[in-house]
C-alpha positions as CSV (number, residue, x, y, z in Angstrom):
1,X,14.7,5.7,-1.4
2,X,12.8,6.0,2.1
3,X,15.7,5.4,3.7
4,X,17.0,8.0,1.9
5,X,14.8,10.4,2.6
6,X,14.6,9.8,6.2
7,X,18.0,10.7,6.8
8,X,17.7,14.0,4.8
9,X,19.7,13.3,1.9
10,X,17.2,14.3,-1.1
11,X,20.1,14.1,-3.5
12,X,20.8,11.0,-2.8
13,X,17.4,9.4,-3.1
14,X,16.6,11.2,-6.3
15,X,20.1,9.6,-7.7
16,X,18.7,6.5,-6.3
17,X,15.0,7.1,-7.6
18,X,16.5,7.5,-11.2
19,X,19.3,4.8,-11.0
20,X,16.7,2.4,-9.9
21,X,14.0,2.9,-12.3
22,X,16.6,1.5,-15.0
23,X,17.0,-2.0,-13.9
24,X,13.7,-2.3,-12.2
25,X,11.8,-1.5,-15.2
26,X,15.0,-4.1,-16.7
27,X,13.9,-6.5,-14.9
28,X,10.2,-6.2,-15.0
29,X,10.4,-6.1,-18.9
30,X,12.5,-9.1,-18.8
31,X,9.8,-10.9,-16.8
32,X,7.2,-10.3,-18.9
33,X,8.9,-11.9,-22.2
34,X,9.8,-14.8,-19.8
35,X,5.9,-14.9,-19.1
36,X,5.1,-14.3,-22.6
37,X,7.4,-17.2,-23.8
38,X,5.9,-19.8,-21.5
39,X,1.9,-19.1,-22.9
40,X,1.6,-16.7,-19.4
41,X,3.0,-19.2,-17.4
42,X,3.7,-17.2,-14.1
43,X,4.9,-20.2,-11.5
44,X,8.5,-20.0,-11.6
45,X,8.6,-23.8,-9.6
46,X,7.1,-24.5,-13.5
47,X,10.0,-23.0,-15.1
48,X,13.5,-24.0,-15.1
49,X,16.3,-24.6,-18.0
50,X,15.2,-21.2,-19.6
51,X,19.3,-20.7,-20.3
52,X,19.6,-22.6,-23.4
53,X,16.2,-21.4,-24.8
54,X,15.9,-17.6,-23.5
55,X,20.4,-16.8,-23.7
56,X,19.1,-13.2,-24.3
57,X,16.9,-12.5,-21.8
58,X,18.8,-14.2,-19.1
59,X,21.6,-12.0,-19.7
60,X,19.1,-9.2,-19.6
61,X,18.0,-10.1,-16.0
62,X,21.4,-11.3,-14.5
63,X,22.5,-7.7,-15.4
64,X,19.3,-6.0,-13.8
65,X,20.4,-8.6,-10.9
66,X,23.3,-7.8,-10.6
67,X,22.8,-3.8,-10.5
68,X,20.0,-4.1,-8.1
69,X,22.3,-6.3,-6.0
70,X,24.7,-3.1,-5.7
71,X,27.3,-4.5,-7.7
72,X,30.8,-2.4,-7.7
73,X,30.5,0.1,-10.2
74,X,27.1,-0.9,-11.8
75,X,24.4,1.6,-11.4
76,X,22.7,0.7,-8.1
77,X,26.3,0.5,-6.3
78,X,26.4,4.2,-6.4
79,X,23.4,4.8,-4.8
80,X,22.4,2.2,-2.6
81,X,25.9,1.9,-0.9
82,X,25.9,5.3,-0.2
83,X,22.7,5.1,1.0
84,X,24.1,3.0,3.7
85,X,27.5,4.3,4.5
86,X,25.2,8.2,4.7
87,X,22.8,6.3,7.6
88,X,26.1,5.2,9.4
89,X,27.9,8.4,8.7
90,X,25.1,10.1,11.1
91,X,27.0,8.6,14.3
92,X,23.2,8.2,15.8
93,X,21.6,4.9,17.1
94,X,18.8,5.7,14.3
95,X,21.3,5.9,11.5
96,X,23.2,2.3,12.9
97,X,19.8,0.8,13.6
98,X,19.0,2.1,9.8
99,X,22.6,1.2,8.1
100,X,22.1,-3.0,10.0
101,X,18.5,-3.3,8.5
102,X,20.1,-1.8,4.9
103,X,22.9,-4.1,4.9
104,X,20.4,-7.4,5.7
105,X,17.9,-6.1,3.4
106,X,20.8,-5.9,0.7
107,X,21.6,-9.8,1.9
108,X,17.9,-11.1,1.2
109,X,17.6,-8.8,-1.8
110,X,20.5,-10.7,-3.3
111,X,19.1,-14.4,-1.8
112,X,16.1,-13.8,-3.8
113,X,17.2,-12.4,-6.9
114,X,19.6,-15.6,-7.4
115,X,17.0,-17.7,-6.3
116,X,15.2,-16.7,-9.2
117,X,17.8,-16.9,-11.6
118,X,18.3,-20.7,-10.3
119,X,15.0,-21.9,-10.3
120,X,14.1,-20.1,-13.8
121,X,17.4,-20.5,-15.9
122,X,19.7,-22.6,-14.2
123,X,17.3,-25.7,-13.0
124,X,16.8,-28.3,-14.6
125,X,13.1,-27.7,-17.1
126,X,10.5,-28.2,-14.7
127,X,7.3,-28.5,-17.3
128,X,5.8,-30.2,-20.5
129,X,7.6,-30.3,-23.2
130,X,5.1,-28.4,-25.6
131,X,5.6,-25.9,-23.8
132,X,9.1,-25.5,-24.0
133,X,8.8,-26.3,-28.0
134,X,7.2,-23.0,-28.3
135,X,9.5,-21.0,-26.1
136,X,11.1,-17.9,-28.2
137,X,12.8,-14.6,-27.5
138,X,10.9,-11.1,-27.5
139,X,10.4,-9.3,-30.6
140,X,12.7,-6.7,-31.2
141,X,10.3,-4.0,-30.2
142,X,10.7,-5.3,-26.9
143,X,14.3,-6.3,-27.5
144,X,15.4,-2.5,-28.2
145,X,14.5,-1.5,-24.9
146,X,16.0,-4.2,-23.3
147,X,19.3,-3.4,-24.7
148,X,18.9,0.5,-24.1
149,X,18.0,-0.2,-20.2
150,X,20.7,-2.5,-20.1
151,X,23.4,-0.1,-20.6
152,X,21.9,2.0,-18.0
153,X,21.8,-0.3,-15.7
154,X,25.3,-0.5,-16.4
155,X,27.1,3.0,-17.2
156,X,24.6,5.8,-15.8
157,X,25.7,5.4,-12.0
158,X,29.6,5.7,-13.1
159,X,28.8,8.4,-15.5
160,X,26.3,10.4,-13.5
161,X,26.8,10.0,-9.5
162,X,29.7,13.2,-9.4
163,X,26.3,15.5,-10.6
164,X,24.4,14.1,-8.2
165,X,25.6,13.2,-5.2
166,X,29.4,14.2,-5.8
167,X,31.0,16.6,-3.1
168,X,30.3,20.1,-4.1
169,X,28.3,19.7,-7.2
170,X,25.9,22.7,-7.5
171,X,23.6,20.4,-10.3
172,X,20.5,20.7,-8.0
173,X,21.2,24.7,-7.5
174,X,18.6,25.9,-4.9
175,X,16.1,23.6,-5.5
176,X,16.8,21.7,-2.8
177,X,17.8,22.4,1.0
178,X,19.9,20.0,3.2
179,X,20.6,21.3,6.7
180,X,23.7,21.6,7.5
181,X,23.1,19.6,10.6
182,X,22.2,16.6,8.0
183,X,25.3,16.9,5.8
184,X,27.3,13.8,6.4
185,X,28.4,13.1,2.8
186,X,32.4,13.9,3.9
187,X,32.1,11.2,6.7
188,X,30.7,9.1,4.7
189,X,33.4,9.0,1.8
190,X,36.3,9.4,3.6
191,X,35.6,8.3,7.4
192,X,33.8,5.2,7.7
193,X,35.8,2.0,8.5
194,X,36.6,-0.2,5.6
195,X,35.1,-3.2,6.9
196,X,31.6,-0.9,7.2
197,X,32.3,0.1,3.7
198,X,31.9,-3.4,2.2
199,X,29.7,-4.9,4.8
200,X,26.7,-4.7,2.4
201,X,28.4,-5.7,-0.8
202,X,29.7,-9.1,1.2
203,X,26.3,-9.2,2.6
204,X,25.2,-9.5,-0.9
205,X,27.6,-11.9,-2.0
206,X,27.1,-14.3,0.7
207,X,23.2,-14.1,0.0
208,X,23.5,-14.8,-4.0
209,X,25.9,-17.6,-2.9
210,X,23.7,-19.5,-0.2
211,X,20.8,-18.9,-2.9
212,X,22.8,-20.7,-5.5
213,X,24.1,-23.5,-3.5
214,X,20.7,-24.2,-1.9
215,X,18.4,-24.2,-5.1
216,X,21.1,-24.7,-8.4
217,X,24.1,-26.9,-6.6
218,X,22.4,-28.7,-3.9
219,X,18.4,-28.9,-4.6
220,X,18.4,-31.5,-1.4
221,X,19.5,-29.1,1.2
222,X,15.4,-27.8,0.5
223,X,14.2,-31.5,0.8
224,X,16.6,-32.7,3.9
225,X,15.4,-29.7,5.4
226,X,11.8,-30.6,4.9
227,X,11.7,-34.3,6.1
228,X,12.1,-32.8,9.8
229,X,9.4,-31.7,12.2
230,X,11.1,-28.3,12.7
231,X,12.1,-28.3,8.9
232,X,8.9,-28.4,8.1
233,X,7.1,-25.4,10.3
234,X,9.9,-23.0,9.0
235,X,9.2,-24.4,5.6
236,X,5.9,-24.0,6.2
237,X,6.2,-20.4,8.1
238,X,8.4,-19.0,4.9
239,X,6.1,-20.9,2.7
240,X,3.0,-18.8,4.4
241,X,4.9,-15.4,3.7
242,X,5.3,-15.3,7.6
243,X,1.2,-15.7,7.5
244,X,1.4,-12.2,7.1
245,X,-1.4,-12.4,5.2
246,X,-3.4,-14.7,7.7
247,X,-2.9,-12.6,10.1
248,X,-4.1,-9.2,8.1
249,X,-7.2,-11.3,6.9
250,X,-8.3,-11.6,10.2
251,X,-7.7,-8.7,12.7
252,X,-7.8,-6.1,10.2
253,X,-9.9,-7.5,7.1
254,X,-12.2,-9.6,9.2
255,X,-12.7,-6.2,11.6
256,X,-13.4,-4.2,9.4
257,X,-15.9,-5.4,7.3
258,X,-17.7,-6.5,10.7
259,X,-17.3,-3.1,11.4
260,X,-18.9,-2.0,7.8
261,X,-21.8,-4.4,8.4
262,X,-23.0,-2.8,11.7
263,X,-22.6,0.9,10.0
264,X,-24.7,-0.8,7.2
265,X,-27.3,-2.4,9.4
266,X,-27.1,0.0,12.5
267,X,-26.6,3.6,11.2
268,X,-27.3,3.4,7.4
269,X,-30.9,1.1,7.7
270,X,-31.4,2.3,11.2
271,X,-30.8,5.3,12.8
272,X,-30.3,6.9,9.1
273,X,-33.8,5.5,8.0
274,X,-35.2,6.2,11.4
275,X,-34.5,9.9,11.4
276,X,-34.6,10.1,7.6
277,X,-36.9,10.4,5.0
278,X,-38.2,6.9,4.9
279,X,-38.4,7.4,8.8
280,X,-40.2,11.0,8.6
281,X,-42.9,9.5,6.2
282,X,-43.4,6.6,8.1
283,X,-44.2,8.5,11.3
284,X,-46.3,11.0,9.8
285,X,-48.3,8.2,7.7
286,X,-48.8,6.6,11.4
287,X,-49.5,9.5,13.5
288,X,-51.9,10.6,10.6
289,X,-53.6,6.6,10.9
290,X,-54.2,7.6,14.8
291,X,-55.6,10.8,14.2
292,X,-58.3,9.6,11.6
293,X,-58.9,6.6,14.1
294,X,-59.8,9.6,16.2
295,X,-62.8,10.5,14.1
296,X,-65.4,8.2,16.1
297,X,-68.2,10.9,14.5
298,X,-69.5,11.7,18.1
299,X,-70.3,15.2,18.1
300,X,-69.0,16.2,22.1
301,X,-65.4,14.8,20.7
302,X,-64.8,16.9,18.0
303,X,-65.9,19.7,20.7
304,X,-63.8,18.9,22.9
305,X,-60.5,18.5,20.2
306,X,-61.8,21.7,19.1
307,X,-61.6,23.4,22.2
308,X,-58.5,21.8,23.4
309,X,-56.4,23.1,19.7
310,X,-57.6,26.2,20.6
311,X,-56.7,26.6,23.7
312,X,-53.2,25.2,22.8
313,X,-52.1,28.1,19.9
314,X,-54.0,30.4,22.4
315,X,-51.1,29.5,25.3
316,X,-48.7,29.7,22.5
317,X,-49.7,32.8,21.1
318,X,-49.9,34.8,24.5
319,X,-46.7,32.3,25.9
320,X,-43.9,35.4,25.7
321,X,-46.5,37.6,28.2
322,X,-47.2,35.0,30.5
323,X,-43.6,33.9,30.7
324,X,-40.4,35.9,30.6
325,X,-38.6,33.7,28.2
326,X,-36.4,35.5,25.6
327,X,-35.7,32.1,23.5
328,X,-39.5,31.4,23.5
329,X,-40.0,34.6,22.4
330,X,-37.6,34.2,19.7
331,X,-39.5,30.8,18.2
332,X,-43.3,31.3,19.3
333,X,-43.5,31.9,15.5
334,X,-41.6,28.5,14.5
335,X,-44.2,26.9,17.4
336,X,-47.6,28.6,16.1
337,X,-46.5,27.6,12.8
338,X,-46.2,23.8,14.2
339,X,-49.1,24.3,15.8
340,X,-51.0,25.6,13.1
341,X,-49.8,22.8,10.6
342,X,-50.8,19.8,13.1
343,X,-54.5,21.4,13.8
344,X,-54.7,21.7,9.8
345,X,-53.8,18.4,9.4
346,X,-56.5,17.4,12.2
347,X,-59.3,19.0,11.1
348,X,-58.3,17.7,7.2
349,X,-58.6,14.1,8.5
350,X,-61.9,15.0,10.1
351,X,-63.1,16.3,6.9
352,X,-61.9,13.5,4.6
């Protein structure tokens, strides 16, 4: 669908958008009753066997398989193939670079659908036996739209892809623009080499067939594989999802929140306290300690504080004669007003 609408072919990627929310939501549905069946068991390594108790809902999910795998003439085969052949029609190294990643994509799409089929239907049973005494189908609430999203999974590509992405069709009106620098829906029907045509779909094929051998036919390929040093760290590197997660955890994760915890204790308790109100009252409680430690009740020094106040507002009273300052001018209120608040305060604390 991003692919899609990278390449400027909206049609397309609503076809795809609508196409694909059939057998995804298939599939996902599907899932859940296998979950549901197994007491929430969600490990499919503790699965296996599911065919002979679950006939239903492995049809289900080999069909939403299937048409996500861009099987000819199911659903997704109309969109996502075209997807393809449009990113190779644009004769640009992004559209080839675009169409190679697309056509492997398609290849590991199919590897792992298959492998999931294997290891969850086609395996031998893989857990305790109570558990598999209580396995049933869905209900048919969940049944009925099972079947409904399997026959669109099936028939809505072939019955709808000529009113949307067909050559000519008018069915999205003006609602959508497509240069005309971006149209490449002629080359890709009717120009594009056979052998780029059904690179994908073999691609796919050879995926679901690798998948099958390695996890349904020949289990030991996984356990040869892993009894050799080299086996074992691309066991281990696939196993760790390419430590993709090790890696997020910690340069980005790890960053951050050491990041979060200096804002927390730097700016937020410090410089925010500091210059906040905790910050304020705690410097005005302090400055107001030093002035009443100031009252030593010594006659000649409340004189000479006197005095010194007073000459103080005097300067900044008379300030805008004595100096030609226009922005002094402009505050010598703001500054009497200071002035006058801090001499208040003083003479309070002398009182008190």
């Amino acid at each position: 669908m991003v692919l899609a609408i990278g390449l400027s072919q909206y049609n397309v990627a609503l076809m795809h958008t609508l196409g694909h929310s059939f057998f995804k939501a298939l599939l996902f549905l599907a899932a859940g009753g296998v979950i549901h069946s197994l007491s929430d068991q969600q490990d499919i390594r503790k699965m296996g066997g599911l065919i002979k108790f679950l006939p239903f809902t492995y049809t289900i999910i080999l069909i939403g398989s299937l048409s996500l795998l861009a099987t000819p003439w199911l659903t997704g085969f109309y969109s996502k193939d075209l997807i393809l052949e449009l990113a190779y029609g644009a004769y640009s190294f992004s559209g080839t670079y675009a169409y190679i990643l697309g056509s492997i994509t398609a290849g590991l799409t199919a590897f792992y659908s298959f492998r999931l089929i294997s290891l969850v239907f086609l395996t031998v049973p893989n857990n305790i036996k109570s558990v598999y005494s209580n396995t049933h189908e869905a209900n048919i609430l969940v049944i009925i739209p099972l079947c409904i999203l399997a026959i669109f999974s099936i028939f809505f590509g072939y019955i709808f892809s000529d009113l949307f992405v067909g050559v000519g069709t008018d069915f999205f009106g003006n609602s959508l623009y497509i240069s005309p620098n971006n149209i490449s829906i002629v080359e890709a029907e009717f120009s594009l080499p056979i052998l780029i045509k059904l690179l994908p779909a073999l691609l796919s094929l050879l995926g679901a067939t690798f998948a099958l051998y390695i996890y349904h036919l020949n289990p030991e390929f996984i356990i040869e594989l892993t009894n050799t040093k080299i086996g074992r760290q691309i066991y281990t590197f696939l196993n760790g999802k390419y430590f993709f997660d090790v890696i997020y955890n910690h340069y980005i994760i790890a960053l951050g929140l050491k990041i979060g915890y200096t804002i927390s204790k730097v700016l937020d308790r410090g410089v925010i306290e500091l210059v906040g109100p905790y910050g304020l009252s705690t410097a005005l409680n302090k400055t107001a300690l030093s002035i009443s430690r100031s009252d030593n009740r010594v006659i000649s020094t409340y004189s000479t504080y006197i005095i010194f106040n007073t000459l103080c507002l005097i300067f900044i009273v008379f300030a805008p004669m004595l100096i030609n300052s226009s922005l002094l001018f402009e505050i010598r209120l703001i500054i009497i007003y200071i002035a006058s608040s801090i001499f208040v305060l003083y003479q309070n604390s002398i009182t008190s």
